[in-house]
C-alpha positions, 0 to 999 in steps of 0.5 A, spaced: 840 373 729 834 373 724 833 380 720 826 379 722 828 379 729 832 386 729 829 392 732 834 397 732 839 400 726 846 402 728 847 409 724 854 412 723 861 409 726 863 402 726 857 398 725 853 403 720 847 399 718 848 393 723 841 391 724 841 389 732 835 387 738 835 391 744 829 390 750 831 397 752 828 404 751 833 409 752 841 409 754 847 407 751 848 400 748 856 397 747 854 394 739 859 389 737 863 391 732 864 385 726 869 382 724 873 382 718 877 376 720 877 370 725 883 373 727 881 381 729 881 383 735 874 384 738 871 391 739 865 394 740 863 401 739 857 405 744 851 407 740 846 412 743 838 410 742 834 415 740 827 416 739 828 417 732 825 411 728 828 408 720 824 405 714 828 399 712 827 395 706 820 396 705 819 393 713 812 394 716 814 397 722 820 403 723 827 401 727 829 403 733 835 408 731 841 408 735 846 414 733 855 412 734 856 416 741 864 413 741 868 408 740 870 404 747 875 397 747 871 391 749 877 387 748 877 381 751 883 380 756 
């Protein structure tokens, strides 16, 4: 995804600074978590949206910010 296209911010967790899209104004979202190798198990943490909003590399417009809730397995079976 291209970072332009990005409007929220993972804060804390697994995905700390991950730029993300969301089309939604408030819940809680499943985030991907990266991965380290092609081998790793896939996981995804929850991540709360929030009204707050971050400046981000002297973008024009301000990120959604999506505080970690808690972990949760998304594994694949």
């Amino acid at each position: 995804m291209n970072r332009h296209e990005c409007n929220a911010i993972c804060l804390g967790g697994p995905c700390h600074g991950l730029l993300t899209h969301i089309d939604q104004d408030i819940g809680v979202l499943d985030v991907p978590v990266p991965h380290h190798t092609p081998d790793e198990l896939r996981a995804c943490a929850r991540y709360r949206i929030t009204r707050e909003r971050v400046r981000y590399c002297d973008r024009p417009t301000s990120y959604i910010a999506l505080h970690w809730a808690d972990p949760c397995d998304c594994s694949a079976p």
